[in-house]
N, C-alpha and C positions, 0 to 999 in steps of 0.2 A: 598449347595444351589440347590432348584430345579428351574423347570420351572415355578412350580407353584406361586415360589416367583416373578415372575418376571411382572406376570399377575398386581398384587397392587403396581411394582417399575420400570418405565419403565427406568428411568435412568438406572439401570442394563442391561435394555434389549441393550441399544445405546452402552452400552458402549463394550457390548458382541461382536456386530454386528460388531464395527469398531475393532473388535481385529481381525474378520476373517481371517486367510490367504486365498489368493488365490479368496479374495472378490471384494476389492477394491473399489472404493468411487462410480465408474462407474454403476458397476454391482449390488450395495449396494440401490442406487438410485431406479433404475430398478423393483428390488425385493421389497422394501418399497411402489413405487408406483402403484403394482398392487396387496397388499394386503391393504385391507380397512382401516386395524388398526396394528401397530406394534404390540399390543398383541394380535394379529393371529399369529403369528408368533412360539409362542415355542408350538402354537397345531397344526402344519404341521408337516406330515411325513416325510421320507427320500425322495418318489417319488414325494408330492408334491412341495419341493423346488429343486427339479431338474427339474420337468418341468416348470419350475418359471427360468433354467436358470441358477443357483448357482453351480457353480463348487462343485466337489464329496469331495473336499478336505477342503470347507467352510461348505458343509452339514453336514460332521462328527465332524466338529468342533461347530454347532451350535445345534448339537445332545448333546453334551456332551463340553461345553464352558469351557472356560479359565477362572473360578472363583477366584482364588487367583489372579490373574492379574488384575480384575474387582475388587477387593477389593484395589490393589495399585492404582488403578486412582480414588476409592471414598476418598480412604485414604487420597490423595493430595487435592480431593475438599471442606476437612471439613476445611483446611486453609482460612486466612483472604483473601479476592478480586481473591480468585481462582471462576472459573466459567466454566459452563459446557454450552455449546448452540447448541443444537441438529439440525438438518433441519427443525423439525416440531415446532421451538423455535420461537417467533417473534420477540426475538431478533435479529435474525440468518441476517447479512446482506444480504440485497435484492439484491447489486449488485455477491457478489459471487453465490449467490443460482441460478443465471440465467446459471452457466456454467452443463453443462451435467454430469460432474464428478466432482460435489462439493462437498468439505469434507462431511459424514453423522455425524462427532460432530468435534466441535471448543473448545480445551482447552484454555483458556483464564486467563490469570494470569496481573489484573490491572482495567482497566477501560474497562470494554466492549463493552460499549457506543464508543470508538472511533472506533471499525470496522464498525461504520457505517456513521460516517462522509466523506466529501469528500475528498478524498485522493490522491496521487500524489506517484507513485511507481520512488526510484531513485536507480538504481543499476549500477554496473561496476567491473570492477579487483579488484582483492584483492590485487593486488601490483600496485597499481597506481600511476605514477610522483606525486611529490609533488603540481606539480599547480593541476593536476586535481583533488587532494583531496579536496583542496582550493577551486575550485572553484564549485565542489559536495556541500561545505559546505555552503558557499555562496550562493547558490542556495535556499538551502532547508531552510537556515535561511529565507530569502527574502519571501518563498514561505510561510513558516509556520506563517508569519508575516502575511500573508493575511489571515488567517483562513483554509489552506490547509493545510490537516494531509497528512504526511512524513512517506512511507512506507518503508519498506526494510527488508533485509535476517539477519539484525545483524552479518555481515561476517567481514572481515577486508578489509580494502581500504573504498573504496567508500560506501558501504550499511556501514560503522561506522560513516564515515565524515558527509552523510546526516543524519543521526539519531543523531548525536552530533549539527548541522546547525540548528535542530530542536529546540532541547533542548535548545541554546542560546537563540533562538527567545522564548522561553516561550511558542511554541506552542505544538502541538500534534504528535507525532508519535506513530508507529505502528512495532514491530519486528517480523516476519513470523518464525518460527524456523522449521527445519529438523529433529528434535530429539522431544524428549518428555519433557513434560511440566517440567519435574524435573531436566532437566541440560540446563547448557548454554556452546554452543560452537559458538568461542573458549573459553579454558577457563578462557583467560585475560580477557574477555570481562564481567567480574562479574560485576561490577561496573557500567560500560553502561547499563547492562542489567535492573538495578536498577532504572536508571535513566529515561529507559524507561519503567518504569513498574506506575513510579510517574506520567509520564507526559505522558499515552498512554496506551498502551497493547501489552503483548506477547501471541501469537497466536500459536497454532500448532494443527492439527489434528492428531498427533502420539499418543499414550499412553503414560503412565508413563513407565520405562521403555527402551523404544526404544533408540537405541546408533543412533549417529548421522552416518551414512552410506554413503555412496556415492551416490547409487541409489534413498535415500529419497530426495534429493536437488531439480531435477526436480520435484517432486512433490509440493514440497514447493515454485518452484518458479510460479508455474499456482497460487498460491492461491494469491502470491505476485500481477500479474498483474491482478487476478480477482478480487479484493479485488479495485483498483485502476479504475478511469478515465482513465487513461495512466497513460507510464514508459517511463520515461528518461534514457538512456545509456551516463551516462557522458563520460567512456572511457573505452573497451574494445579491446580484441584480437581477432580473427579470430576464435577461439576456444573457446571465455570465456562460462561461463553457464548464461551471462547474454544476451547473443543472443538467449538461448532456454528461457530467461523471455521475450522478444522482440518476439520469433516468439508465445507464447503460448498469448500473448495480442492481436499481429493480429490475431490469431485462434477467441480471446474473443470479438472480435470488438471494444478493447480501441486504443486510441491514442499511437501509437511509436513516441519518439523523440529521436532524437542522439546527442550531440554536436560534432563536428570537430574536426579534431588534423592534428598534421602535417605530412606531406607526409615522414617524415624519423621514426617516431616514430609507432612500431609495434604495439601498444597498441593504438592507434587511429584506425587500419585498421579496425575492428568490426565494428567503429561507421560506418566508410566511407562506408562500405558495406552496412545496414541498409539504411541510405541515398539513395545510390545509389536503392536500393529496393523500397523506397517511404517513407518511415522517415522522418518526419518533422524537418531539419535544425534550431538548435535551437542556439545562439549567445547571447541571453539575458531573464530573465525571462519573461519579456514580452513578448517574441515568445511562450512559454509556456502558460501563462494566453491566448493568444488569443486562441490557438490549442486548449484548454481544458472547456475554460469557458462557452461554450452551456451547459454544464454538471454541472457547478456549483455554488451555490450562495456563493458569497466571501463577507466578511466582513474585511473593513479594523482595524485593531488595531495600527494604527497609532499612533506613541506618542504625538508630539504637534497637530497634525491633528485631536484628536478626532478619533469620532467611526462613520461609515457609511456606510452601506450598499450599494451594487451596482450589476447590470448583465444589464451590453452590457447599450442598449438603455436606460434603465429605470435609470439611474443613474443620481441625484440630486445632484449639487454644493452646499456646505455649503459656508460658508463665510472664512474661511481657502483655501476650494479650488480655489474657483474664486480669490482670491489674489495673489496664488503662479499661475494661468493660466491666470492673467495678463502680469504677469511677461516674460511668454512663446511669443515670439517676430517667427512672420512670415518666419526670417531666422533664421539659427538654431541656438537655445540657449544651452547653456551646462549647466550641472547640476552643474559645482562646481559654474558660477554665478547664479544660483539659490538661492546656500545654503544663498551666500553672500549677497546676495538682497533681501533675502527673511528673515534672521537671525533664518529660521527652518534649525536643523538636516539635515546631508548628509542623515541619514537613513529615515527620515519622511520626506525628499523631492523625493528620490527615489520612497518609498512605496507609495505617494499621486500620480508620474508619471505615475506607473503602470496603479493608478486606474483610472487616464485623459486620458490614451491611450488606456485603455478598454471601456470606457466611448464613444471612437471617437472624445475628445476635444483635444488630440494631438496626433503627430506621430516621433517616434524615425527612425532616418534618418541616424544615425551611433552611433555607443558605446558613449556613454555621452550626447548625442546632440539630440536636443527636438526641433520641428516645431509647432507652432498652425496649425490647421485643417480647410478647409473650413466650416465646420460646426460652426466656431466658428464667421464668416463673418456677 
C-alpha cells in the first residue's frame, strides 16, 4: 500500500495516524489542526513534520506505516454495528472533542448514537463491599430510568454493577475499553459485554490488536469522564485509578460526586478525600439529578407515570403527577405511604419524586422522606 492509496481512502489515513507511536492523541490533534487537509499529510517530508512538532519516531513511522495493522482494524470494521468515528466525523461526540487530547478515532462496536447522549460516568473498586455494588447498581438503574446513559470502564466491581443497574432499567450504557476493539477484558466479562453492546456501545481508541496494558487505563479513563457530564466515585481506595477518573474530569470541567463510607472502611477513604477536595456529597440520586441537570434534558420513562419531559423550571404536571403531589403533606411524607396511598409502584413513585424535586415541587429532607415546597403554597 502506498501513499498514494491513501489520498482516495482517508480511513486508511486515521487509522495510520492513531497507530503512530510516540504520537499520541495530544500531539495528533495539533499536527491535523495545522495541516488544512488530512490528505496533505502523506505529501510532507521528513522536515516538514518535524517542524509541525512530531516526534522523529512517529515521522519514521508515518514515512513508512504499519499496513498490515491498518488492514486488522479495517478487517474488524467490515463486521455488523462495528464503527469507525474520526475527529473530523460528526458523529464524533461534541462533549469529548472539547478535551485537548481527544481520541483522533473512536472504535465503536453497537450503537454509536449513544456516545452522544447524556451521560453519567460511575466508577469505583474493583473489589467493592457488597452494599456498595448494591448500591452502584441501584443508582445507575434509577439513573438510566431517567433517560441517563451509564458510563463506565467495564472493569469488575463497580464499573460491572453500574453497567448491569443499567441494563435492568432497559436503559443506555456506554463501556470505555483499554484494549482494542477485538478483546474484552476481563475475560469473564464476555456476556456483559454483549449485553452492553445491545443496549449501548463499546468504545475504545486502541487498535485492533492492542493487549490490554497497564499504562492504557489512564488513558481510557479521560475518555470515561470526557465522554460524561460528571462521575460518581461510589467507593474507592486511596490509590484506586478511579481518583485519576475524578481528577481527569476536574481537569475537564465535569461535575465530581463521591458518595460516603464509613470511617473504618479503607475503601471509602478515596471518596472521603474527593469530598474533602470539593466533591459533591452525594446520599441519594437526587443529589445527582440536581448537581448535573443544568447540563441535561431528562425524560422520565416512568411506568404507570407515563412519559414526560422536564429541566429544572420548565417542568409541567400531568395529571398522574399533581395526584401523587397531593399526596405530598407539608411535613414529611415517606415514600412507602406514598406507594400505599397512591397504589403506583415503589419504583414509578420514586422515579416521578425525582422529577417533583427537580421540578422545585418538593424537597427530600432525609432518605425516604418528602416535604412539599413553598412553591407549591
Amino acid at each position: 500500500m502506498t501513499s498514494a492509496n491513501l489520498i482516495g481512502d482517508h480511513v486508511e489515513l486515521w487509522l495510520a495516524i492513531n497507530r503512530a507511536p510516540g504520537l499520541g492523541p495530544a500531539r495528533a490533534t495539533a499536527l491535523l489542526e495545522r495541516t488544512a487537509c488530512i490528505d496533505q499529510l502523506p505529501g510532507l517530508g521528513t522536515s516538514d513534520l518535524l517542524s509541525l512538532g512530531v516526534p522523529r519516531e512517529a515521522v519514521d513511522f508515518l514515512r513508512a506505516p504499519d499496513w498490515p495493522g491498518v488492514e486488522q482494524d479495517l478487517r474488524w470494521l467490515e463486521q455488523p454495528d462495528h464503527h469507525l468515528v474520526t475527529r473530523a466525523d460528526e458523529r464524533y461526540p461534541e462533549r469529548l472533542k472539547e478535551l485537548h487530547d481527544a481520541p483522533v478515532v473512536l472504535f465503536v462496536r453497537g450503537d454509536w448514537q449513544a456516545l452522544c447522549r447524556p451521560q453519567l460516568a460511575i466508577v469505583g473498586s474493583r473489589n467493592p463491599t457488597p452494599a456498595a455494588a448494591q448500591t452502584a447498581r441501584e443508582f445507575a438503574s434509577e439513573l438510566a430510568g431517567q433517560g441517563i446513559t451509564i458510563t463506565s470502564g467495564l472493569a469488575l466491581g463497580i464499573d460491572a454493577a453500574a453497567h448491569r443497574g443499567a441494563i435492568s432499567a432497559d436503559g443506555f450504557t456506554v463501556g470505555v475499553l483499554g484494549h482494542g476493539p477485538d478483546q474484552i477484558y476481563p475475560g469473564g466479562h464476555h456476556d456483559l459485554a454483549a449485553q452492553v453492546v445491545h443496549q449501548g456501545a463499546l468504545v475504545t481508541e486502541f487498535p485492533v490488536g492492542e493487549q490490554p496494558r497497564a499504562g492504557n487505563f489512564p488513558r481510557r479513563n479521560r475518555i470515561i469522564s470526557g465522554l460524561s457530564v460528571g462521575v460518581l466515585v461510589v467507593e474507592a481506595a486511596l490509590r484506586s485509578g478511579s481518583l485519576i477518573t475524578a481528577r481527569f474530569a476536574t481537569e475537564q470541567g465535569r461535575e465530581v460526586m463521591a458518595m460516603p463510607g464509613s470511617i473504618h472502611n479503607p475503601m471509602a477513604r478515596g471518596c472521603h478525600a474527593l469530598i474533602r477536595q470539593g466533591a459533591k456529597l452525594v446520599e441519594t440520586a437526587a443529589d445527582i439529578l440536581e448537581e448535573i441537570a443544568p447540563g441535561l434534558s431528562l425524560t422520565v420513562t416512568g411506568q404507570e407515570s407515563g412519559s414526560e419531559k422536564v429541566s429544572g423550571e420548565s417542568f409541567e404536571l400531568d395529571d398522574d403527577y399533581r395526584r401523587l403531589l397531593e399526596l405530598v403533606s407539608y411535613d414529611p411524607t415517606s415514600v412507602d405511604s406514598l406507594v400505599n396511598r397512591s397504589g403506583l409502584t415503589a419504583q414509578a413513585v420514586s422515579s416521578m419524586l425525582l422529577q417533583l424535586e427537580l421540578g422545585g415541587f418538593v424537597a427530600s429532607v432525609t432518605s425516604g422522606l418528602y416535604t412539599r415546597t413553598p412553591r407549591n403554597q
